[in-house]
NUNU-641367 format. One record per residue (C-alpha): residue number from 1; y, z, x. Coordinates in steps of 0.25 Angstrom, whole numbers, plus 5000, padded with zeros to 4 digits. Example, Ala and Ser with C-alpha at 12.3 -4.5 7.8 and 13.67 -1.06 7.14 Angstrom:
<gumi num="1" north="4982" up="5031" east="5049"/>
<gumi num="2" north="4996" up="5029" east="5055"/>
END
This chain:
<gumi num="1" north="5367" up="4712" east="4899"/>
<gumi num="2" north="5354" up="4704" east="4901"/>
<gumi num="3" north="5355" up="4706" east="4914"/>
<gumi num="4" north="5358" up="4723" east="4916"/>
<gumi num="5" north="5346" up="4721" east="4907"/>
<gumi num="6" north="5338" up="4712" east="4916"/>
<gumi num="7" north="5343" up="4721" east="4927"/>
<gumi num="8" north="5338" up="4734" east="4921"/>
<gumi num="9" north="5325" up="4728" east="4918"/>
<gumi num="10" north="5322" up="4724" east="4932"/>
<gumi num="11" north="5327" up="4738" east="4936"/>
<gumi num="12" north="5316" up="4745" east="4926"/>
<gumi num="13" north="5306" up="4736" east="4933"/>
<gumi num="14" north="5310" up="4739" east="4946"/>
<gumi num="15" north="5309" up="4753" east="4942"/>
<gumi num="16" north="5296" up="4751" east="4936"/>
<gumi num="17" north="5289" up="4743" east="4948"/>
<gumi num="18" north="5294" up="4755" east="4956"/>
<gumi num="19" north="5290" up="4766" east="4948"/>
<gumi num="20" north="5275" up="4758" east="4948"/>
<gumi num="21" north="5276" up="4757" east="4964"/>
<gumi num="22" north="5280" up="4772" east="4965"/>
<gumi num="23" north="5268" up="4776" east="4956"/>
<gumi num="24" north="5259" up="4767" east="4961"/>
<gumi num="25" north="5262" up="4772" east="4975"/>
<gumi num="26" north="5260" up="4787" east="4971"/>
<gumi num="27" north="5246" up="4784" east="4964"/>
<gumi num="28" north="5244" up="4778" east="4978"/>
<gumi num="29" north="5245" up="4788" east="4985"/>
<gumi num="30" north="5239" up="4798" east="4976"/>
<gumi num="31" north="5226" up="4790" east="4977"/>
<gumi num="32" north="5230" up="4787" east="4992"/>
<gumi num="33" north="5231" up="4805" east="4991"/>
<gumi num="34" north="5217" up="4806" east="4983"/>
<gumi num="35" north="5210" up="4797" east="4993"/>
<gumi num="36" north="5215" up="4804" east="5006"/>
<gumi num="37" north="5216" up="4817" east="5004"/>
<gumi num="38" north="5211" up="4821" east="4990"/>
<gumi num="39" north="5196" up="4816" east="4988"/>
<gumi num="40" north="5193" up="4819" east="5004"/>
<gumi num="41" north="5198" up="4833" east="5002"/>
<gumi num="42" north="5187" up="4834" east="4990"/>
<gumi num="43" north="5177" up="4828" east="4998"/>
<gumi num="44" north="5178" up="4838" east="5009"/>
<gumi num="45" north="5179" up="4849" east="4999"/>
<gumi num="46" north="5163" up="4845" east="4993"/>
<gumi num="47" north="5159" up="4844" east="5006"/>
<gumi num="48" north="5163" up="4858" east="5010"/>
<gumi num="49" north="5155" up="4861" east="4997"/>
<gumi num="50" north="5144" up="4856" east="5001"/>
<gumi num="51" north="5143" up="4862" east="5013"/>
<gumi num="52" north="5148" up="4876" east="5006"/>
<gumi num="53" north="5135" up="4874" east="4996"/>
<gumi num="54" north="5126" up="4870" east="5010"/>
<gumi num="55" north="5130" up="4882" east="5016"/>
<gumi num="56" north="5129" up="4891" east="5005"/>
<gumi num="57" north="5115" up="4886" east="5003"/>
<gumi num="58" north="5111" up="4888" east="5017"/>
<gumi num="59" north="5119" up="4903" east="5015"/>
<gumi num="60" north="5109" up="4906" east="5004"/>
<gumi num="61" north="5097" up="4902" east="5012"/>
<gumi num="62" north="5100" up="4910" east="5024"/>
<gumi num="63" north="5103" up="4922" east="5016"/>
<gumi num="64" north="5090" up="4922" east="5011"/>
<gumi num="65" north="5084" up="4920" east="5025"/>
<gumi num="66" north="5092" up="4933" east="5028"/>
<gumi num="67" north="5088" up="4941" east="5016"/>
<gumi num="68" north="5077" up="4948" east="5018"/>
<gumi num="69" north="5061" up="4944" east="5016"/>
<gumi num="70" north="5070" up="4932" east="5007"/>
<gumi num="71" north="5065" up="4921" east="5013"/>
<gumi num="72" north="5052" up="4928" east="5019"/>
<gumi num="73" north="5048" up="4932" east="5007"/>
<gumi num="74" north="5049" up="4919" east="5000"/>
<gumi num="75" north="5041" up="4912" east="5013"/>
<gumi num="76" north="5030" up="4922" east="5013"/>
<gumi num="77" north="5030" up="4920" east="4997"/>
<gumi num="78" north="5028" up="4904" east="5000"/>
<gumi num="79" north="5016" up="4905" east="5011"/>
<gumi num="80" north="5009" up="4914" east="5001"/>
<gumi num="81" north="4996" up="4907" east="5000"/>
<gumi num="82" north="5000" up="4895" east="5011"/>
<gumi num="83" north="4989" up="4902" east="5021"/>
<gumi num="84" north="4975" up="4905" east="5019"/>
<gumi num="85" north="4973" up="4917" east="5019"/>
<gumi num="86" north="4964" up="4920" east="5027"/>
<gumi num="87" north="4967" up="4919" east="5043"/>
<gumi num="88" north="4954" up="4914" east="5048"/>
<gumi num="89" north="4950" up="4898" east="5048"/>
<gumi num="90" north="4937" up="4899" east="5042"/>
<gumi num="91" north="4939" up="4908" east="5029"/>
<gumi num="92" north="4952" up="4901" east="5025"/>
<gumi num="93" north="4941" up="4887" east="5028"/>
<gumi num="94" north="4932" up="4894" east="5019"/>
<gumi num="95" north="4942" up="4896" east="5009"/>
<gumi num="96" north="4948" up="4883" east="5010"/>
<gumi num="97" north="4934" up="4875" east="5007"/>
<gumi num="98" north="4932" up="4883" east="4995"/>
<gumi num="99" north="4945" up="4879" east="4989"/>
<gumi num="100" north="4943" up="4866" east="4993"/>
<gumi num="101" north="4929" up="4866" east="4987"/>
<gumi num="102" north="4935" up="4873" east="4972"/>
<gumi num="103" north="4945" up="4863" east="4972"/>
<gumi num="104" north="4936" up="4851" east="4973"/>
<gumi num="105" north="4927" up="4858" east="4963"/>
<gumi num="106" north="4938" up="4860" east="4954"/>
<gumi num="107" north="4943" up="4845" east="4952"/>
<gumi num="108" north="4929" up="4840" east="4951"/>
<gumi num="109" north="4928" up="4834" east="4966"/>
<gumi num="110" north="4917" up="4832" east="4975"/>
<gumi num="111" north="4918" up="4839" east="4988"/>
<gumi num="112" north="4912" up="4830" east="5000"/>
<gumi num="113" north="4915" up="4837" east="5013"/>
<gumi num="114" north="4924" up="4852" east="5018"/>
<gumi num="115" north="4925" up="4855" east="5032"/>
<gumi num="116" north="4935" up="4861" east="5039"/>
<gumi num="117" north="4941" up="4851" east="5047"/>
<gumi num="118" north="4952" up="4852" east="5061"/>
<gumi num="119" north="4965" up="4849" east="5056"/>
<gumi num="120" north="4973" up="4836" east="5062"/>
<gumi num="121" north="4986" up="4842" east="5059"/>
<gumi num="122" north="4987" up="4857" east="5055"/>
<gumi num="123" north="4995" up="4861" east="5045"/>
<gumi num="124" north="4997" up="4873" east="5052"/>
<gumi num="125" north="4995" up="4881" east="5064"/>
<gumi num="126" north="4981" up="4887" east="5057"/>
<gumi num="127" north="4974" up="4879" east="5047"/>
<gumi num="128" north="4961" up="4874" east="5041"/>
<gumi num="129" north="4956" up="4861" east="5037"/>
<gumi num="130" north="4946" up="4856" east="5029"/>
<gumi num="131" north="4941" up="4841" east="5026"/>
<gumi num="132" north="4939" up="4837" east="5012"/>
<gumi num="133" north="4931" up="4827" east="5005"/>
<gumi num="134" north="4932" up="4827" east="4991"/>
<gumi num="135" north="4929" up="4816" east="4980"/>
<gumi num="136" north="4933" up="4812" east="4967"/>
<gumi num="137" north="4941" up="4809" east="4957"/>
<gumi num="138" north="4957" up="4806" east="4962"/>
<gumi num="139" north="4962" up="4815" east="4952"/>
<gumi num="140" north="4952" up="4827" east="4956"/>
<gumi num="141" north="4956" up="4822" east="4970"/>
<gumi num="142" north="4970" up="4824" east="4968"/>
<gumi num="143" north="4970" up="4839" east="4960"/>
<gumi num="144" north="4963" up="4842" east="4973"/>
<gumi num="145" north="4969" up="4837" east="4980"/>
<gumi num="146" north="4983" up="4845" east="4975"/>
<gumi num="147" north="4975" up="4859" east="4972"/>
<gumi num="148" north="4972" up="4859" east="4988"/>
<gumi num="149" north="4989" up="4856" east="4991"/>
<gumi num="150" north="4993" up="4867" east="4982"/>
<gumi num="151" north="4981" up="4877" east="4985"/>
<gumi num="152" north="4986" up="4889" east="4991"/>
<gumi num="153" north="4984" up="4892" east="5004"/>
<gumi num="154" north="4991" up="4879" east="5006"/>
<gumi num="155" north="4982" up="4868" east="5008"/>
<gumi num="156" north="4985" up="4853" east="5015"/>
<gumi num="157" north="4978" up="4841" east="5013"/>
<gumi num="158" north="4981" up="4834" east="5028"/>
<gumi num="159" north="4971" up="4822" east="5026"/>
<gumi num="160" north="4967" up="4815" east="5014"/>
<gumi num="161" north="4958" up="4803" east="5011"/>
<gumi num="162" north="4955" up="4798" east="4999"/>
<gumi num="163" north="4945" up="4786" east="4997"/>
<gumi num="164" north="4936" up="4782" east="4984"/>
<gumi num="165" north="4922" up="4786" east="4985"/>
<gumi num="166" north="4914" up="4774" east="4981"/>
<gumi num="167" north="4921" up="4759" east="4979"/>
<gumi num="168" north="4925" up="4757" east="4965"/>
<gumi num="169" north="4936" up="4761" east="4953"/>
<gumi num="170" north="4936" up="4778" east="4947"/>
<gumi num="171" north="4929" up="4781" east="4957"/>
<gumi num="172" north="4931" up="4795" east="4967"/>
<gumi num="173" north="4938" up="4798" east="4977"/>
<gumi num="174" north="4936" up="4804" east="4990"/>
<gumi num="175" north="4945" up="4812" east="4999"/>
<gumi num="176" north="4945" up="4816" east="5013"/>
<gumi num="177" north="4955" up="4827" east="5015"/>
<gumi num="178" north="4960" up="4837" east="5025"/>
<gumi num="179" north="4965" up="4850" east="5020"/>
<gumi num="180" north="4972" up="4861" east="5028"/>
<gumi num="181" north="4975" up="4875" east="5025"/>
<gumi num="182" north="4984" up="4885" east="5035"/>
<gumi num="183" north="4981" up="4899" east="5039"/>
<gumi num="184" north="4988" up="4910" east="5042"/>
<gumi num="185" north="4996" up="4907" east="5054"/>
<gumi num="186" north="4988" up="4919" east="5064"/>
<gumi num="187" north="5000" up="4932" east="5066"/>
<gumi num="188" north="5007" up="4930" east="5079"/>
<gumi num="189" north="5008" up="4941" east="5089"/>
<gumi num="190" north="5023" up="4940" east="5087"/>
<gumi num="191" north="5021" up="4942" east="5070"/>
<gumi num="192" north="5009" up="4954" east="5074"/>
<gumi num="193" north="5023" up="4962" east="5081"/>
<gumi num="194" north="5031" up="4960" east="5070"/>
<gumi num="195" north="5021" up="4966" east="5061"/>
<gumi num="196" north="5019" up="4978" east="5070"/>
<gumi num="197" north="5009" up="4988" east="5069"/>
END
Protein backbone atom coordinates (compact mmCIF):
# COMPACT_ATOMS: atom_id res chain seq x y z
CA UNK A 1 0.00 0.00 0.00
CA UNK A 2 2.95 2.35 1.01
CA UNK A 3 4.08 1.96 -2.18
CA UNK A 4 0.58 2.60 -4.66
CA UNK A 5 0.78 5.57 -2.30
CA UNK A 6 4.31 6.42 -3.05
CA UNK A 7 3.57 5.59 -6.71
CA UNK A 8 0.52 7.94 -6.70
CA UNK A 9 2.51 10.80 -5.26
CA UNK A 10 5.18 10.61 -7.74
CA UNK A 11 2.37 10.60 -10.41
CA UNK A 12 0.65 13.84 -8.82
CA UNK A 13 4.22 15.46 -8.97
CA UNK A 14 4.89 14.32 -12.36
CA UNK A 15 1.51 15.97 -13.28
CA UNK A 16 2.26 19.04 -11.42
CA UNK A 17 5.96 19.71 -12.98
CA UNK A 18 3.94 19.26 -16.17
CA UNK A 19 1.15 21.25 -15.61
CA UNK A 20 4.00 24.12 -14.49
CA UNK A 21 5.90 23.39 -17.82
CA UNK A 22 2.86 23.56 -19.90
CA UNK A 23 1.73 26.94 -18.24
CA UNK A 24 5.09 28.25 -18.00
CA UNK A 25 5.44 27.70 -21.74
CA UNK A 26 2.17 29.36 -22.70
CA UNK A 27 2.89 32.72 -20.64
CA UNK A 28 6.10 32.30 -22.79
CA UNK A 29 4.76 32.56 -25.66
CA UNK A 30 2.14 34.98 -24.66
CA UNK A 31 4.80 37.45 -23.79
CA UNK A 32 7.10 35.85 -26.78
CA UNK A 33 3.22 37.19 -28.83
CA UNK A 34 3.04 40.83 -26.94
CA UNK A 35 6.77 41.51 -27.77
CA UNK A 36 6.47 40.43 -31.51
CA UNK A 37 3.41 41.47 -32.74
CA UNK A 38 1.26 43.09 -30.07
CA UNK A 39 3.48 46.32 -28.82
CA UNK A 40 4.86 46.84 -32.67
CA UNK A 41 1.39 46.87 -33.96
CA UNK A 42 0.67 49.81 -31.36
CA UNK A 43 3.76 51.57 -32.14
CA UNK A 44 2.78 51.76 -35.66
CA UNK A 45 -0.73 52.71 -34.96
CA UNK A 46 0.72 56.29 -32.79
CA UNK A 47 2.78 57.01 -35.48
CA UNK A 48 0.18 56.92 -37.99
CA UNK A 49 -1.44 59.37 -35.40
CA UNK A 50 1.07 61.45 -35.47
CA UNK A 51 1.24 61.81 -38.90
CA UNK A 52 -2.76 62.04 -39.04
CA UNK A 53 -2.50 65.07 -36.45
CA UNK A 54 0.69 66.68 -38.89
CA UNK A 55 -1.45 66.42 -41.67
CA UNK A 56 -4.58 67.70 -40.35
CA UNK A 57 -2.55 70.60 -39.04
CA UNK A 58 -1.08 71.46 -42.29
CA UNK A 59 -4.82 70.78 -43.82
CA UNK A 60 -6.09 73.77 -41.62
CA UNK A 61 -3.15 75.99 -42.65
CA UNK A 62 -3.79 75.59 -46.26
CA UNK A 63 -7.43 76.01 -46.15
CA UNK A 64 -6.89 79.17 -44.70
CA UNK A 65 -4.32 80.17 -47.39
CA UNK A 66 -7.24 79.23 -49.89
CA UNK A 67 -9.95 81.05 -48.06
CA UNK A 68 -10.35 84.14 -49.29
CA UNK A 69 -8.55 87.58 -47.99
CA UNK A 70 -7.66 84.88 -44.77
CA UNK A 71 -4.47 84.94 -44.63
CA UNK A 72 -4.08 88.35 -46.53
CA UNK A 73 -5.99 90.03 -44.41
CA UNK A 74 -4.22 88.97 -41.28
CA UNK A 75 -0.56 89.76 -43.10
CA UNK A 76 -1.78 93.17 -44.03
CA UNK A 77 -3.37 93.47 -40.54
CA UNK A 78 0.41 92.56 -39.09
CA UNK A 79 2.55 95.17 -41.33
CA UNK A 80 0.21 97.88 -40.17
CA UNK A 81 2.61 100.50 -38.84
CA UNK A 82 5.92 98.30 -39.83
CA UNK A 83 6.65 101.23 -42.61
CA UNK A 84 6.89 104.73 -42.29
CA UNK A 85 4.50 106.28 -43.83
CA UNK A 86 5.78 108.40 -45.68
CA UNK A 87 7.56 107.10 -49.14
CA UNK A 88 10.09 109.69 -49.44
CA UNK A 89 13.70 109.38 -47.42
CA UNK A 90 13.89 112.79 -46.05
CA UNK A 91 10.42 113.24 -44.35
CA UNK A 92 10.23 109.73 -42.73
CA UNK A 93 14.39 111.07 -41.63
CA UNK A 94 12.55 114.13 -40.23
CA UNK A 95 10.20 112.06 -38.41
CA UNK A 96 12.35 109.60 -37.15
CA UNK A 97 14.87 112.22 -35.42
CA UNK A 98 11.90 113.83 -33.81
CA UNK A 99 10.88 110.45 -32.28
CA UNK A 100 14.24 109.78 -31.28
CA UNK A 101 14.73 113.19 -29.79
CA UNK A 102 10.95 112.82 -27.61
CA UNK A 103 12.21 109.69 -26.48
CA UNK A 104 15.47 110.72 -24.93
CA UNK A 105 13.61 113.76 -23.71
CA UNK A 106 11.13 111.51 -22.10
CA UNK A 107 13.67 109.22 -19.89
CA UNK A 108 15.55 112.05 -19.00
CA UNK A 109 18.76 111.53 -21.30
CA UNK A 110 21.15 113.65 -22.77
CA UNK A 111 21.13 113.82 -26.49
CA UNK A 112 24.89 114.16 -27.90
CA UNK A 113 24.84 113.70 -31.77
CA UNK A 114 21.58 112.73 -34.76
CA UNK A 115 22.63 112.18 -38.10
CA UNK A 116 21.45 110.19 -40.78
CA UNK A 117 24.01 107.77 -41.38
CA UNK A 118 24.53 105.08 -44.63
CA UNK A 119 23.54 101.74 -43.29
CA UNK A 120 26.36 98.80 -43.39
CA UNK A 121 23.75 96.21 -43.64
CA UNK A 122 20.08 97.23 -44.56
CA UNK A 123 17.24 95.86 -43.19
CA UNK A 124 15.46 96.14 -46.04
CA UNK A 125 15.42 97.17 -49.60
CA UNK A 126 14.58 101.06 -48.60
CA UNK A 127 15.58 102.33 -45.41
CA UNK A 128 16.90 105.05 -43.28
CA UNK A 129 19.42 105.27 -40.69
CA UNK A 130 20.53 107.51 -38.11
CA UNK A 131 23.31 107.52 -35.50
CA UNK A 132 22.70 108.18 -31.88
CA UNK A 133 24.62 109.44 -29.06
CA UNK A 134 22.81 109.48 -26.12
CA UNK A 135 24.15 109.61 -22.28
CA UNK A 136 22.93 108.60 -19.02
CA UNK A 137 21.58 106.64 -16.64
CA UNK A 138 21.64 102.62 -17.50
CA UNK A 139 18.19 102.23 -16.51
CA UNK A 140 17.13 105.58 -18.81
CA UNK A 141 19.35 103.88 -21.36
CA UNK A 142 17.68 100.74 -21.35
CA UNK A 143 13.62 102.09 -21.31
CA UNK A 144 14.99 103.78 -24.43
CA UNK A 145 16.41 101.69 -25.67
CA UNK A 146 13.04 99.21 -25.58
CA UNK A 147 10.65 102.19 -26.57
CA UNK A 148 12.82 102.60 -29.92
CA UNK A 149 12.45 98.32 -30.51
CA UNK A 150 8.63 98.50 -29.94
CA UNK A 151 8.04 101.89 -31.60
CA UNK A 152 5.88 101.70 -34.61
CA UNK A 153 6.82 101.90 -37.68
CA UNK A 154 9.28 99.20 -36.76
CA UNK A 155 12.58 100.47 -35.69
CA UNK A 156 16.07 98.32 -35.48
CA UNK A 157 18.98 99.00 -33.32
CA UNK A 158 21.86 97.63 -35.78
CA UNK A 159 24.87 98.88 -33.86
CA UNK A 160 25.22 99.57 -30.19
CA UNK A 161 28.05 100.85 -28.04
CA UNK A 162 27.87 101.54 -24.53
CA UNK A 163 30.82 102.97 -22.46
CA UNK A 164 30.89 105.00 -19.15
CA UNK A 165 31.16 108.67 -19.53
CA UNK A 166 33.89 109.64 -17.11
CA UNK A 167 36.20 106.98 -15.06
CA UNK A 168 34.58 106.18 -11.71
CA UNK A 169 31.34 104.15 -9.93
CA UNK A 170 27.27 105.63 -10.54
CA UNK A 171 28.38 107.34 -13.07
CA UNK A 172 26.46 107.73 -16.89
CA UNK A 173 26.50 106.07 -19.47
CA UNK A 174 26.98 106.83 -23.07
CA UNK A 175 25.71 104.98 -26.16
CA UNK A 176 26.55 104.90 -29.68
CA UNK A 177 23.94 103.42 -31.67
CA UNK A 178 22.60 102.67 -35.11
CA UNK A 179 18.97 102.62 -35.70
CA UNK A 180 16.98 101.75 -38.93
CA UNK A 181 13.58 102.21 -40.15
CA UNK A 182 12.01 100.79 -43.55
CA UNK A 183 9.99 102.46 -46.16
CA UNK A 184 7.51 101.55 -48.25
CA UNK A 185 8.93 99.15 -50.62
CA UNK A 186 8.40 101.76 -54.13
CA UNK A 187 4.99 99.92 -56.45
CA UNK A 188 6.45 97.66 -59.00
CA UNK A 189 5.15 98.05 -62.54
CA UNK A 190 3.97 94.57 -62.31
CA UNK A 191 1.74 95.46 -58.87
CA UNK A 192 0.78 99.27 -60.90
CA UNK A 193 -1.24 96.58 -63.73
CA UNK A 194 -2.82 94.71 -61.13
CA UNK A 195 -4.22 97.57 -59.75
CA UNK A 196 -5.50 98.85 -63.22
CA UNK A 197 -6.75 102.16 -63.88
Amino acid sequence: MRVASLRHALTNNALLVRRLRFAALNLAALLLVIALVIIPFISHIASEYDEISASAEQLVRLQALVRPGGVAREISGQLDGTFFASSEERLASADLHATLKAFSQERGLQLLGLRSVTPRQPIASRVIAVGVELEGSPGGLRDTLQRIEAARPMLVVTALVLRPSSAGDNVPLRAEFTIQGALQPLPTRAAGLEQGP
